[in-house]
Each structure stands twice: as C-alpha cells, then as structure tokens.
TORKOL-4160 file (C-alpha; in steps of 0.2 Angstrom, whole numbers, padded with zeros to 4 digits, m for minus):
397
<pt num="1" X="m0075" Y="m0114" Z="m0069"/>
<pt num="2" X="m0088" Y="m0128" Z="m0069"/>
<pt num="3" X="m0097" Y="m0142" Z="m0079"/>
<pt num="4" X="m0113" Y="m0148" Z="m0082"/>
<pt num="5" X="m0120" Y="m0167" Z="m0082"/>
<pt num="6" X="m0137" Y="m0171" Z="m0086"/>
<pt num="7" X="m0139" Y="m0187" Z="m0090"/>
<pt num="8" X="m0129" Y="m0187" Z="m0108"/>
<pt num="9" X="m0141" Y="m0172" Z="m0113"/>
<pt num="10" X="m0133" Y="m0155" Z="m0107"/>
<pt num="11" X="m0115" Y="m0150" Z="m0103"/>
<pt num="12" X="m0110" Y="m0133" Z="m0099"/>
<pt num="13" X="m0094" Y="m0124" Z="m0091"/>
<pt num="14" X="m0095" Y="m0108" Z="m0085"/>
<pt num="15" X="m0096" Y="m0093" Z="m0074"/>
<pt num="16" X="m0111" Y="m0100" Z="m0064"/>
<pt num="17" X="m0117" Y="m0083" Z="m0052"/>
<pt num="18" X="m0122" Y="m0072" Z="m0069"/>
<pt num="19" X="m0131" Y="m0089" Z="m0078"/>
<pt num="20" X="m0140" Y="m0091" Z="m0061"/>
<pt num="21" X="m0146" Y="m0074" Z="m0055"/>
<pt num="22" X="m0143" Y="m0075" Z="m0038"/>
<pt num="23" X="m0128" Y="m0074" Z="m0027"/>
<pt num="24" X="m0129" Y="m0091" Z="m0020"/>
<pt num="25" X="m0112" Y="m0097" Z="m0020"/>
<pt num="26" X="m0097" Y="m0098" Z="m0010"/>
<pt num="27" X="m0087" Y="m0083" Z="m0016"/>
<pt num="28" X="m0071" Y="m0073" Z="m0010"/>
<pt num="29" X="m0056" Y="m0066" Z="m0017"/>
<pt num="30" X="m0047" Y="m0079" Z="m0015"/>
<pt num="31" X="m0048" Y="m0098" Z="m0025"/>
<pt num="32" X="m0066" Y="m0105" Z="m0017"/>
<pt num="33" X="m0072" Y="m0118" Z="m0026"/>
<pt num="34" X="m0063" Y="m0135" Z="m0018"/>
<pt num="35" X="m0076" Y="m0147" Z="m0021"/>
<pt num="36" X="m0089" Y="m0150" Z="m0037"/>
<pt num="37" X="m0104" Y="m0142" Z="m0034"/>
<pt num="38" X="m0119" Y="m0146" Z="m0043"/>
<pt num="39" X="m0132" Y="m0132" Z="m0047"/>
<pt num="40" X="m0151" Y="m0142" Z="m0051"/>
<pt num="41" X="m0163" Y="m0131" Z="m0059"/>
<pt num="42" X="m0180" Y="m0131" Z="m0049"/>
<pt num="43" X="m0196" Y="m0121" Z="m0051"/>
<pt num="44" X="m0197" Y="m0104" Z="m0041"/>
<pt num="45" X="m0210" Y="m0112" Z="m0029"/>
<pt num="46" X="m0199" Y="m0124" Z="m0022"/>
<pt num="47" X="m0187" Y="m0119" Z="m0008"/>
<pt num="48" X="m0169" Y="m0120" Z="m0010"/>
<pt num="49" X="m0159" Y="m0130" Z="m0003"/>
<pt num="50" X="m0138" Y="m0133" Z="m0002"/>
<pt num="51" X="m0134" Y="m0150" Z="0000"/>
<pt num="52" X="m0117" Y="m0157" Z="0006"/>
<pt num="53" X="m0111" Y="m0177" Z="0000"/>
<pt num="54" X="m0099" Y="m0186" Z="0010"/>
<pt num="55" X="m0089" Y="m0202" Z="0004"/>
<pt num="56" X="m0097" Y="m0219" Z="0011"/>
<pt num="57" X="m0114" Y="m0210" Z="0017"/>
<pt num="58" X="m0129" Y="m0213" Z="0005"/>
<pt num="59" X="m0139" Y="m0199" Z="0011"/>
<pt num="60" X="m0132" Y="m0179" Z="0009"/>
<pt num="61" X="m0132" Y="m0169" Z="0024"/>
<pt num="62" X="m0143" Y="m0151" Z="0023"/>
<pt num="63" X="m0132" Y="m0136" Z="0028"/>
<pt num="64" X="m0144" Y="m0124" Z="0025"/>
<pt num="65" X="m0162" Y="m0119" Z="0016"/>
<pt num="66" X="m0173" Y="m0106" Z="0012"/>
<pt num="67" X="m0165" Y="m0090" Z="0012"/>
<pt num="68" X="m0151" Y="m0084" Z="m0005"/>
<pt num="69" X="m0138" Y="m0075" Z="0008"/>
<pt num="70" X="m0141" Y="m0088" Z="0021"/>
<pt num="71" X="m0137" Y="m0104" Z="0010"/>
<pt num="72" X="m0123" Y="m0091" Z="0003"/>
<pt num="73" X="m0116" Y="m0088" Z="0020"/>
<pt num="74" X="m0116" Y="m0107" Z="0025"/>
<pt num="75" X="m0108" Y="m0114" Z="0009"/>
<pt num="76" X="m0092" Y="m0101" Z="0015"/>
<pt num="77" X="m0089" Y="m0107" Z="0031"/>
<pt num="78" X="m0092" Y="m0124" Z="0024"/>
<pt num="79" X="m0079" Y="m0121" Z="0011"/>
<pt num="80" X="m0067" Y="m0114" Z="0021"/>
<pt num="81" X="m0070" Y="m0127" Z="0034"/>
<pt num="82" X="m0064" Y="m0139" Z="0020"/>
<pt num="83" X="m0049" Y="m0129" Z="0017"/>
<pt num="84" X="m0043" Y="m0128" Z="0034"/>
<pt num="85" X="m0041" Y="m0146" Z="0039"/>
<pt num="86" X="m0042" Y="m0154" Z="0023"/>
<pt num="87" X="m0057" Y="m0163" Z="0020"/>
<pt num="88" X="m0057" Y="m0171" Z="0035"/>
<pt num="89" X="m0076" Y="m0177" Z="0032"/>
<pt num="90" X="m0072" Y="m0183" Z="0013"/>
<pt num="91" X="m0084" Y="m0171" Z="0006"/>
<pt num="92" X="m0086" Y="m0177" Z="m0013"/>
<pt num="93" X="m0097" Y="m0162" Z="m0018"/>
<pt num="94" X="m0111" Y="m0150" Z="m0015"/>
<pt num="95" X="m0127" Y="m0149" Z="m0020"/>
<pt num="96" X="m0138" Y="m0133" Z="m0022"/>
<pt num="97" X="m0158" Y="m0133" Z="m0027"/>
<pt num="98" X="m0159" Y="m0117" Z="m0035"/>
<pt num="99" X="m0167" Y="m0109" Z="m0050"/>
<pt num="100" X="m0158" Y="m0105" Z="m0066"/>
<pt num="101" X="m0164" Y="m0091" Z="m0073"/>
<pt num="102" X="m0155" Y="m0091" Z="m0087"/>
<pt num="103" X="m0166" Y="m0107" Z="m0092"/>
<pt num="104" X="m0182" Y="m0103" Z="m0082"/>
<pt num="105" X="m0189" Y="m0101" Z="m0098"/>
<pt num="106" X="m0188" Y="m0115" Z="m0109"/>
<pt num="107" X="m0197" Y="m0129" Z="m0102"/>
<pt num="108" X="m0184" Y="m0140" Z="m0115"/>
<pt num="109" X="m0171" Y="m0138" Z="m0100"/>
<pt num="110" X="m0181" Y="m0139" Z="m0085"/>
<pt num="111" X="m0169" Y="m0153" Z="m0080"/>
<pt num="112" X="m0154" Y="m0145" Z="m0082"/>
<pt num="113" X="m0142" Y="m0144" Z="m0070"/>
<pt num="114" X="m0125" Y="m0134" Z="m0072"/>
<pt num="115" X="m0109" Y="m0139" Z="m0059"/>
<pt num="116" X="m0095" Y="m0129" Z="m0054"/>
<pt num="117" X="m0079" Y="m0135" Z="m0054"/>
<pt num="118" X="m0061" Y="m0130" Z="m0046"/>
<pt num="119" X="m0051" Y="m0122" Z="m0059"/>
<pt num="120" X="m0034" Y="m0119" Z="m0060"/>
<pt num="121" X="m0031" Y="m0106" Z="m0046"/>
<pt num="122" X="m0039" Y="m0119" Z="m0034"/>
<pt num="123" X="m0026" Y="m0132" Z="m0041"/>
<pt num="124" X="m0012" Y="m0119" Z="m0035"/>
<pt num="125" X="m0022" Y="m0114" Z="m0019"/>
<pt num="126" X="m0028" Y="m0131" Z="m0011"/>
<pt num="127" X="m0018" Y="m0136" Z="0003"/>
<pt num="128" X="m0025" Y="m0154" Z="m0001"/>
<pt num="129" X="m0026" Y="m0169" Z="m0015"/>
<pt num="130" X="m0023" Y="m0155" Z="m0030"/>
<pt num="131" X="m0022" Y="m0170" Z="m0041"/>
<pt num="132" X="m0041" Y="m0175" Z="m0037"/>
<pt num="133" X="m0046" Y="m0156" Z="m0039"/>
<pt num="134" X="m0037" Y="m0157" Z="m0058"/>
<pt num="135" X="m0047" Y="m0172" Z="m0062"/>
<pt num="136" X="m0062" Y="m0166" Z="m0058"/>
<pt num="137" X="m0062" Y="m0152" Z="m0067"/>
<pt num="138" X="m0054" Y="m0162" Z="m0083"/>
<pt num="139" X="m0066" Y="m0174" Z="m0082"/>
<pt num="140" X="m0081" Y="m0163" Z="m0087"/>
<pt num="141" X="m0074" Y="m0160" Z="m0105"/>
<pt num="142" X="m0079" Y="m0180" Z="m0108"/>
<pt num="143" X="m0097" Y="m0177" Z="m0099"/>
<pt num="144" X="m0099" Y="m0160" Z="m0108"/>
<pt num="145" X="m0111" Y="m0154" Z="m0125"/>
<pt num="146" X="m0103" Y="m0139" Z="m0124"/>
<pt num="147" X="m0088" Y="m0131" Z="m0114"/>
<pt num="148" X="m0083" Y="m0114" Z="m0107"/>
<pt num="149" X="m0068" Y="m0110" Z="m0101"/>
<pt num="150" X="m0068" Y="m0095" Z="m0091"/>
<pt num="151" X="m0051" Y="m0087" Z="m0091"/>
<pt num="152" X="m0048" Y="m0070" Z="m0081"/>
<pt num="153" X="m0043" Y="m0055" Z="m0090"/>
<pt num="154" X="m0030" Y="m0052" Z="m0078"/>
<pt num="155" X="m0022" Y="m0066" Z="m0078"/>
<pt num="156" X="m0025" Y="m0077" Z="m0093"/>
<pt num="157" X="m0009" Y="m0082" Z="m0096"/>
<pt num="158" X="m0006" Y="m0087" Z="m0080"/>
<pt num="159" X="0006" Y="m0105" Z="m0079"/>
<pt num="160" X="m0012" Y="m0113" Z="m0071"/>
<pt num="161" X="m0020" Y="m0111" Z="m0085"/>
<pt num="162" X="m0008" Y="m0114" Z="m0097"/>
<pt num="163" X="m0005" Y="m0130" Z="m0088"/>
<pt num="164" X="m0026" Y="m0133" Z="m0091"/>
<pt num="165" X="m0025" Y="m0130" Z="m0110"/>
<pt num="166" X="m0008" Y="m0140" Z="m0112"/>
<pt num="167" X="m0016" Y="m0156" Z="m0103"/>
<pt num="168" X="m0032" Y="m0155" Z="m0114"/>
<pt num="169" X="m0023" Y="m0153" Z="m0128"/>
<pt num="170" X="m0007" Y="m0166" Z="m0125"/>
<pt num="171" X="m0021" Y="m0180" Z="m0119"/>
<pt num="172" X="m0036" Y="m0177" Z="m0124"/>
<pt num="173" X="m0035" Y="m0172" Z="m0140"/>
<pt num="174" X="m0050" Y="m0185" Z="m0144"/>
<pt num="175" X="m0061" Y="m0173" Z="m0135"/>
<pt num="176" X="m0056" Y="m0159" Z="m0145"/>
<pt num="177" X="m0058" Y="m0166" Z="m0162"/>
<pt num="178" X="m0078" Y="m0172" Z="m0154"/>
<pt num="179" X="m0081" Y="m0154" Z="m0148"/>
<pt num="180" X="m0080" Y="m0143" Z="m0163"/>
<pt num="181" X="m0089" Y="m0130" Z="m0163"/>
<pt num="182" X="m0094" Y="m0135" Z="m0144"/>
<pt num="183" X="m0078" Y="m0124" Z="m0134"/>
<pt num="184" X="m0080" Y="m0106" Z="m0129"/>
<pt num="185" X="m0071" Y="m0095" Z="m0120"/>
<pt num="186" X="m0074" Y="m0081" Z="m0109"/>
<pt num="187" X="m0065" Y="m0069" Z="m0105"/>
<pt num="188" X="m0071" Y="m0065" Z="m0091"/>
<pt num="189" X="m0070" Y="m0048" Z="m0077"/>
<pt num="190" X="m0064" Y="m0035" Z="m0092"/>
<pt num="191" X="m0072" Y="m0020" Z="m0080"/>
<pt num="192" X="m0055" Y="m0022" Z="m0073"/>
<pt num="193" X="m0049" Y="m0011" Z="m0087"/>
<pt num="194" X="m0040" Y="0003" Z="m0084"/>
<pt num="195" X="m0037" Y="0017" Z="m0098"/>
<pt num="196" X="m0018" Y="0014" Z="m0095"/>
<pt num="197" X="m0022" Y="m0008" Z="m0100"/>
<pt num="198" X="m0025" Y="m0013" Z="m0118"/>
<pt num="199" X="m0038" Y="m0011" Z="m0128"/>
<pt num="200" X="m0052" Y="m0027" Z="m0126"/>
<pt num="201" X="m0050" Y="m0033" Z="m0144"/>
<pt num="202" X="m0031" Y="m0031" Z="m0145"/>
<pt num="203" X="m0032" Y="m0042" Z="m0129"/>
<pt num="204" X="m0043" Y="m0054" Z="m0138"/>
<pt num="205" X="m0032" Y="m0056" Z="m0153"/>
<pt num="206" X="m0017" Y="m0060" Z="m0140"/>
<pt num="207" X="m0029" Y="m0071" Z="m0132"/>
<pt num="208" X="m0033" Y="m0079" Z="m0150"/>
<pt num="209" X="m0016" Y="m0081" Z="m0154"/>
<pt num="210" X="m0012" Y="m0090" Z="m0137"/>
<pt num="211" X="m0026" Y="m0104" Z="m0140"/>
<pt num="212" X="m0021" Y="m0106" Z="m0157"/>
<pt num="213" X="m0003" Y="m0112" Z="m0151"/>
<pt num="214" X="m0011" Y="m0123" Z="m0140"/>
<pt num="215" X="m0019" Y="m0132" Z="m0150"/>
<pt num="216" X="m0036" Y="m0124" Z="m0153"/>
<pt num="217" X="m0041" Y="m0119" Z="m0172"/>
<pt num="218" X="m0052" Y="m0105" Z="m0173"/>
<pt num="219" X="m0056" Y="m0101" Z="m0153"/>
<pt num="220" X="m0074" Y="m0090" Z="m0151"/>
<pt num="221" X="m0070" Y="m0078" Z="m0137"/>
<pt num="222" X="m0082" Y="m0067" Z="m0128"/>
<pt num="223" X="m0078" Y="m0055" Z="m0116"/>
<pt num="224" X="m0090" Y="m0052" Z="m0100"/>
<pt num="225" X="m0091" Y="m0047" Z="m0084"/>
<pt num="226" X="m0102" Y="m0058" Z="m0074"/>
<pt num="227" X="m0103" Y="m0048" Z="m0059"/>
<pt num="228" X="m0108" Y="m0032" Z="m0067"/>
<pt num="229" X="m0121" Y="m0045" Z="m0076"/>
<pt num="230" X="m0127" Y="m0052" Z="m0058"/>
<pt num="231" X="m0127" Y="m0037" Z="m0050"/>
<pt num="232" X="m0139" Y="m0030" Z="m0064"/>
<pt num="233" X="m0151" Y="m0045" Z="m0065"/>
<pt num="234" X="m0153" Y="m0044" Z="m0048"/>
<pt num="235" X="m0156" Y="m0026" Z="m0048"/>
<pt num="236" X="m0169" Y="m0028" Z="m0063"/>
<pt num="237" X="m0178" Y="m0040" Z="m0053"/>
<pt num="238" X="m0179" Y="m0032" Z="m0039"/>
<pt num="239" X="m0168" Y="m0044" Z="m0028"/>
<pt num="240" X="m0154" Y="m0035" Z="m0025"/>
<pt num="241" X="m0147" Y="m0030" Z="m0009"/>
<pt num="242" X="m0142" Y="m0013" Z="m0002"/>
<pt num="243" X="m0125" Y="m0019" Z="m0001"/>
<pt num="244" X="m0126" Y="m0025" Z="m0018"/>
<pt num="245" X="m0134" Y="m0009" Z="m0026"/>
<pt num="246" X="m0118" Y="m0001" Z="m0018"/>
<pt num="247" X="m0106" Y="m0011" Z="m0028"/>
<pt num="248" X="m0116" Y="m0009" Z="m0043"/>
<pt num="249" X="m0116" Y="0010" Z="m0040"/>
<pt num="250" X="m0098" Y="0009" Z="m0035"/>
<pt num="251" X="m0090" Y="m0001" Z="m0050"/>
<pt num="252" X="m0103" Y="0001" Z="m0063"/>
<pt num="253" X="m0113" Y="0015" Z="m0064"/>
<pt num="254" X="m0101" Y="0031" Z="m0068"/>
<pt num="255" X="m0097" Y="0021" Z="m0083"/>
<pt num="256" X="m0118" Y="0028" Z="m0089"/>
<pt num="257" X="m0113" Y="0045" Z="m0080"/>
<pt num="258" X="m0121" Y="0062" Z="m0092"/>
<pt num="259" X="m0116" Y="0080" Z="m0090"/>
<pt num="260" X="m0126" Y="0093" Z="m0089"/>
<pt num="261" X="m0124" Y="0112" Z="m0098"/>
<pt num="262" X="m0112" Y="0115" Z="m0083"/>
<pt num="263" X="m0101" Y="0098" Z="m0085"/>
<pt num="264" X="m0110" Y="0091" Z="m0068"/>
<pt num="265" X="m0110" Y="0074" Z="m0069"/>
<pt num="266" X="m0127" Y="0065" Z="m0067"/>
<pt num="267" X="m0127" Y="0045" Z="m0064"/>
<pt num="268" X="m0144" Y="0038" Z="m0065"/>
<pt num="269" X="m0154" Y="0026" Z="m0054"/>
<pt num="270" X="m0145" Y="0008" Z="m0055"/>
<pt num="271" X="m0163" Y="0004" Z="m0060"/>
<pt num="272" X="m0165" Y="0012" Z="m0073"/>
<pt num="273" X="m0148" Y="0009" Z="m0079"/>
<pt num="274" X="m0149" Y="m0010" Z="m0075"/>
<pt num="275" X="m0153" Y="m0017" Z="m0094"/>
<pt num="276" X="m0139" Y="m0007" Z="m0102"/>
<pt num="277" X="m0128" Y="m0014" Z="m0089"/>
<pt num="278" X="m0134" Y="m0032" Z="m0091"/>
<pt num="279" X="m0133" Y="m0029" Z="m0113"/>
<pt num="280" X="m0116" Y="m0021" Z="m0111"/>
<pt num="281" X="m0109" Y="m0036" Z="m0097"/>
<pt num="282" X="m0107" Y="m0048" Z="m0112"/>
<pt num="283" X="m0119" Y="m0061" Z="m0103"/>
<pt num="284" X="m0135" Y="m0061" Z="m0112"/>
<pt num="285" X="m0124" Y="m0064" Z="m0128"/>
<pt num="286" X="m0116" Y="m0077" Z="m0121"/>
<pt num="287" X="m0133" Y="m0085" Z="m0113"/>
<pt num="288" X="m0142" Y="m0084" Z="m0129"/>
<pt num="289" X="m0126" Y="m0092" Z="m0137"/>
<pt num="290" X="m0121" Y="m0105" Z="m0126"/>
<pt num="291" X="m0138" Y="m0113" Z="m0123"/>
<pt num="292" X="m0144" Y="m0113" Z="m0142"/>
<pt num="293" X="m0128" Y="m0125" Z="m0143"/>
<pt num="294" X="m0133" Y="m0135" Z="m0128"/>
<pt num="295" X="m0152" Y="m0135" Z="m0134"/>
<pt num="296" X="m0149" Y="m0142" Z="m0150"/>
<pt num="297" X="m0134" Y="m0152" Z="m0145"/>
<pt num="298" X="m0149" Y="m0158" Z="m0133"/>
<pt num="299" X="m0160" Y="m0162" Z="m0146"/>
<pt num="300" X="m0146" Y="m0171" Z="m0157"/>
<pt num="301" X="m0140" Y="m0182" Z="m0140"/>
<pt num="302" X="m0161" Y="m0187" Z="m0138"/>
<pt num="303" X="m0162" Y="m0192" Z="m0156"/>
<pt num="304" X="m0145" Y="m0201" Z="m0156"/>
<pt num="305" X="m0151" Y="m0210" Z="m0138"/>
<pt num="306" X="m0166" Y="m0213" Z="m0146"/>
<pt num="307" X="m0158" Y="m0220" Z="m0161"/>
<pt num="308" X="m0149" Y="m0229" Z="m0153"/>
<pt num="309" X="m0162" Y="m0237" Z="m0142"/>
<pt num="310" X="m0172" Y="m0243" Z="m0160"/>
<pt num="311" X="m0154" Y="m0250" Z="m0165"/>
<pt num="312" X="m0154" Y="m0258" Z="m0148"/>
<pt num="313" X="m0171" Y="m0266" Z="m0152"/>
<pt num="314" X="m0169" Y="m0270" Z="m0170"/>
<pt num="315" X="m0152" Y="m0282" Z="m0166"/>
<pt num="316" X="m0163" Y="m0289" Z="m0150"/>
<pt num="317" X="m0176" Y="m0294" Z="m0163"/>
<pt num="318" X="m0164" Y="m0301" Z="m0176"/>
<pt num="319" X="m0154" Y="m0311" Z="m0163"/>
<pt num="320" X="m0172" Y="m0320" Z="m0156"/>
<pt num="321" X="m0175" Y="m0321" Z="m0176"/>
<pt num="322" X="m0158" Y="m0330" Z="m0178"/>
<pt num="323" X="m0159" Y="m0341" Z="m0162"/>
<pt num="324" X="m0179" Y="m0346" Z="m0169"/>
<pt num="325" X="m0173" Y="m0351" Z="m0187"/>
<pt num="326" X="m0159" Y="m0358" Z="m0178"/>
<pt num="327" X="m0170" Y="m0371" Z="m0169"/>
<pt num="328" X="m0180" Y="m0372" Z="m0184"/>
<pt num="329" X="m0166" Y="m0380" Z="m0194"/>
<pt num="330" X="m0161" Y="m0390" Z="m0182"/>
<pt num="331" X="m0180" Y="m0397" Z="m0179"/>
<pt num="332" X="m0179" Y="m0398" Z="m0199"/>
<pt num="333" X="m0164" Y="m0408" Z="m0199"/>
<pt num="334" X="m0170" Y="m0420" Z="m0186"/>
<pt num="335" X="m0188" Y="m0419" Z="m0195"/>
<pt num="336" X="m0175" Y="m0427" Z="m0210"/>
<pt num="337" X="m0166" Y="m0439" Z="m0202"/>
<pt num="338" X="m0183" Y="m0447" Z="m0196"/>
<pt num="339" X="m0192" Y="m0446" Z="m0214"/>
<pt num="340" X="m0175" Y="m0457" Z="m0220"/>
<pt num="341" X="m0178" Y="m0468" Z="m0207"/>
<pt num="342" X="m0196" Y="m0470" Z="m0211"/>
<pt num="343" X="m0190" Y="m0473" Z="m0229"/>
<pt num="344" X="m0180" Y="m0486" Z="m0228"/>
<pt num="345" X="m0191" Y="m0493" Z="m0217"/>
<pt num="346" X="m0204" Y="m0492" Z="m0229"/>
<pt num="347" X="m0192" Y="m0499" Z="m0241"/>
<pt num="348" X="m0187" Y="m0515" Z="m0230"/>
<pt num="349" X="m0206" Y="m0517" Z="m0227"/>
<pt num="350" X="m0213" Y="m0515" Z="m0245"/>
<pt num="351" X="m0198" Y="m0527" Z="m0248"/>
<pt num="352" X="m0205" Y="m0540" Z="m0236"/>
<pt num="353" X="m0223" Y="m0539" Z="m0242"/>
<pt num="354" X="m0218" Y="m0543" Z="m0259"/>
<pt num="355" X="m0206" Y="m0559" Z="m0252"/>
<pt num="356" X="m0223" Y="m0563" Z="m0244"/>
<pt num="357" X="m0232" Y="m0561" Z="m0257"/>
<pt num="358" X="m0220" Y="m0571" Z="m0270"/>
<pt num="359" X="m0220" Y="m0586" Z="m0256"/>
<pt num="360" X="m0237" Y="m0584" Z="m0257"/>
<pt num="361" X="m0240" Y="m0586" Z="m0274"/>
<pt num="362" X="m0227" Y="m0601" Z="m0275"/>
<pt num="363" X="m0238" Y="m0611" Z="m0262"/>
<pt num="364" X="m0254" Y="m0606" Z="m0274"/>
<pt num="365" X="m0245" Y="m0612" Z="m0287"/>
<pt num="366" X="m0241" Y="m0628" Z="m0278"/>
<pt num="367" X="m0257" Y="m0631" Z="m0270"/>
<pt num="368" X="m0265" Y="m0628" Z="m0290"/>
<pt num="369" X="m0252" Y="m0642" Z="m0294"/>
<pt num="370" X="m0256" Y="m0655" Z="m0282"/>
<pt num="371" X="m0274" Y="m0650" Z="m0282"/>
<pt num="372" X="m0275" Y="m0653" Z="m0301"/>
<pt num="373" X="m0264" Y="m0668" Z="m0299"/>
<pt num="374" X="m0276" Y="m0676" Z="m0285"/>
<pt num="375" X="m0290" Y="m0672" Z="m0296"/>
<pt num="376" X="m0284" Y="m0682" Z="m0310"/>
<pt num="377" X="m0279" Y="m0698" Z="m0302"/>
<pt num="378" X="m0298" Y="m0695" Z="m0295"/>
<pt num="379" X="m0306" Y="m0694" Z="m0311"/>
<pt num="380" X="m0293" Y="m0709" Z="m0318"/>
<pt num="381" X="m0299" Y="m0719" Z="m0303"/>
<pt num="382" X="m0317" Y="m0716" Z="m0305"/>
<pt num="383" X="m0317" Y="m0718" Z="m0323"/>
<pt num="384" X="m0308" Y="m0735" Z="m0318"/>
<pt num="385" X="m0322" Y="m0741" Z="m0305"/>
<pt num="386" X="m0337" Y="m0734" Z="m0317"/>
<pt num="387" X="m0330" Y="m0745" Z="m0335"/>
<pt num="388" X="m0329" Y="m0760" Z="m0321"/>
<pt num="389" X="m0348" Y="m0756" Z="m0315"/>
<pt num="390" X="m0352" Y="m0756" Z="m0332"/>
<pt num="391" X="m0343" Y="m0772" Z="m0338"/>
<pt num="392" X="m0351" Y="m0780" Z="m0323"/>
<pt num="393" X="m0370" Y="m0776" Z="m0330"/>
<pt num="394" X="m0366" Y="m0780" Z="m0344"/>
<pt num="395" X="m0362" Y="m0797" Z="m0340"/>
<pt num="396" X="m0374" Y="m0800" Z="m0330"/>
<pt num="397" X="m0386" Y="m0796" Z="m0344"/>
C-alpha cells in the first residue's frame, strides 16, 4: 500500500510494481515495506537512482544507481537490514528515481511522484515503532486526491485490515466525507484462485458488503493481479528477465493454453500472449481509472490554488486600499481641524480690523470736529482783526 504527495496536486495508493513497470522494489514473501518510499517520476534518459534519508542528515545517502535488479537487490538488504536491528540509523524513508510508466505519457504528470507505504501486515510484522509504521500510512489519506486500498484476495478480512478501515472510519470520518468518489479498492493477487475458492464476483459482493459495514457507501472495487500485469509489461517491452519469463510461463500462461484435433495442449510464446495477459490482470483498467481521477482532480486542485492565489491578492489589495483611505481620513480630519482653526482666526482677525477701523473712523470724526472747530474760531478771529483794520481806515479818513 502506498501514497502519493506532490505538492497538493496528485495523491495515489496503490500496488506500486504493476503502475511502474519495472521490478525495482524491495519484495519478498514476507511484509517488506518498513519505511515510506517515494517513487519520483523521471525521463527515461536519466539514470536511476535509490536514495536512502536519515533523521538529522540533510543530505540522503545513495545505495545504489543505474542498473533495475541492482537497485532491486540493494533496497532488500537495506530493508532487511532495517528489520533486523531496528532502525538503528533512523531511516525516515527511501527515495527511488525511476520512471512511471504508467504516466510516461502525459506530460500533465511529469511531476508526479507515487510513495509506498507499510500496510497493515507490516504493522503486525515490524519488530519496531508499529505505531509510526500505522501513522505513516494513515497519514496519506489527508495528502491524497485519490486512494487505493489494495487488499489481498486471500486475506482481506484479515483483523490488520479491519483494524485499517475501522481507524479511517472512527477518526477520520472528515476525510471520507472530502474523498467521495476519490477511494478505490483493489483487490488485488486473484490468480490465486483455485477452482475449489469462490467465484471473483461473489468474492466481490462479500467484499462490498464488508466495506459497507464499515463505513463506506458505495465502495468501487477492482480485482487485478499486478504481478501477472508486471510481468507482462515487462515482457511486451522487452525487459523481462529469463527468471521472470519463467514465472510468467509458470503462473500465467496455461491459463491461454489451445488444444489441438488430438486434445495436446499448446501454450503460446509469453510474447505473444503478453497483451491479453496485461488486459485480463485488471491493471490497464485500473490505470486508465485511477489516473483520469488524479488528472482532473489535478486540474481542479491547480484551479482551486490558483483561486486561491487571486483571492490571496484581491484581500492584499483591499487591505492597502483600507490602510490608504485609512490615512486619507485621518489627513482629512486633521486637514479640518486646521481649516477651523483658520476660521476663527479669520473671524478674530476680521473682528479686529473692523475694531480698527470703527477707532479709526472715531478719531476722523474727532479730528473733523476739532478741525471745523479750530476753523471757526479762525474765521471769527480774522473777521474780528479785518472790521478793526477797516474801522481804523476809516478813521483815519
């Protein structure tokens, strides 16, 4: 089981071997997974790479590059390393450069990177910090656009899982109410059927049922097998192995066995085989499925971000908006105060000119008064001194 996080765009759990077409990861029959393990998608030109992060060291340490079985091999002994003294190192996670091919072909995804995470059996397995193995894996339904559960058709009702579903659904109901129409599940290695087991679809129903009492309206199950879907991509592309083309041939191919006139059966070449095989493994279907999801979920998440973003902006501006007017009032309101001031000084000033002016126009007035006054004794006085002059000629006449 695993998860996907890239950067609030794509979210994915799955069975990540058949979505990745090559056999890169650590894998044997018992519970491997221990630690989260990134996948990031690269271009077929660039070399692979598995990467290892410890806690407290900024930069990851390189356990192997280059060569599919090689990084394969090395991630193992890693792994069970990890196991057997118990994380001594503080591994947080793995890192593998690898292409996807599931996604190799839209350029919309060329940043997508899937995770694997331990699942339930690990939870039972790990002889170390289960609780952190638990969280881990919980943790990628709030990181997720759409979720996978991949449950084994051998043991799906297994008390792991059950415990799984009832922790998602006890405490995270929130998630499932945001994830409608965003949880899958797989049911996963059905080539383990024998003609004695159920039919697959009565399985299904049962399976259908189960989820339904946990919680889950309406689950949308697939059945697959991802190893007879690995081991025919790889064979299609040429890539496979001689020890794979044996498996292929061992598990797979009598199912695409003819008879001839004389009830000989004849199996053909696993090549030519190969895209019935992948078609009839459920994986295509699931591929096709899942990723249409993540693709417009994708889109939705860019537009939302984007959205967002604008919103983001739009407050920003009406906030500078606000604080401006802000200081525009308040200049206003002191741009007030002094126009008062300047009115009553006008006032007070107008007030004194006209004082000034009424004191002025009393001194006219008294200087006019004692002006006319001064003239009037004059002109009596003259007058006086002229009828003397006169009665003094006249005398003297």
């Amino acid at each position: 089981m695993g998860y996907h996080n890239f950067p609030r765009l794509i979210g994915i759990l799955f069975s990540c071997k058949s979505l990745i077409g090559a056999d890169v990861l650590a894998s044997e029959t018992a519970a491997c997974t221990i630690c989260r393990t990134d996948v990031l998608h690269i271009s077929a030109n660039q070399v692979p790479r598995l990467l290892e992060y410890r806690a407290g060291e900024r930069k990851p340490v390189v356990i192997a590059e280059g060569n599919e079985g090689e990084i394969q091999q090395k991630f193992l002994l890693r792994t069970r390393e990890i196991r057997e003294r118990g994380n001594s190192d503080n591994t947080i996670r793995f890192e593998i450069e690898h292409p996807i091919e599931a996604i190799s072909k839209i350029s919309s995804l060329a940043g997508f990177t899937l995770v694997d995470t331990p699942g339930p059996n690990e939870w039972e397995s790990a002889q170390f910090n289960t609780v952190a193995l638990k969280q881990t894996a919980l943790e990628a339904l709030r990181t997720c656009n759409a979720i996978l559960f991949v449950l084994n058709y051998a043991s799906y009702k297994d008390n792991a899982v059950s415990e799984l579903f009832k922790d998602v659904v006890e405490n995270r109901k929130e998630i499932l109410e945001a994830e409608k129409g965003k949880i899958y599940f797989i049911l996963n290695k059905v080539d383990q059927k024998t003609e004695r087991d159920r039919e697959i679809d009565e399985v299904i129903q049962d399976l259908e049922r189960e989820l339904y009492n946990f919680g889950f309206p309406n689950p949308i199950i697939y059945p697959a097998s991802s190893r007879q879907g690995l081991l025919a991509k790889l064979i299609q592309q040429g890539k496979a192995t001689e020890s794979q083309i044996k498996d292929f041939k061992k598990f797979f191919s009598a199912r695409y066995a003819t008879e001839d006139e004389e009830g000989n059966q004849i199996i053909p070449a696993p090549r030519k085989i190969a895209p019935q095989a992948l078609i009839d493994s459920g994986i295509p279907l699931i591929q096709e499925t899942v990723i249409e999801t993540i693709t417009k979920n994708a889109g939705w998440n860019l537009l939302s971000d984007a959205l967002a973003k604008i919103d983001k902006a739009a407050k920003s501006v009406e906030d500078t908006l606000k604080t401006k007017i802000s200081g525009w009032e308040m200049d206003i309101v002191t741009l007030k105060k002094k126009i008062e001031e300047y009115k009553k000084r006008s006032v007070n000033a107008t007030s004194k000119v006209e004082d000034v002016k009424k004191s002025v126009d009393r001194q006219k007035q008294i200087l006019i008064s004692g002006f006319s006054q001064g003239i009037d004794i004059f002109a009596e006085g003259t007058k006086a001194e002229i009828q003397d002059q006169i009665d003094q000629i006249a005398e003297s006449q």
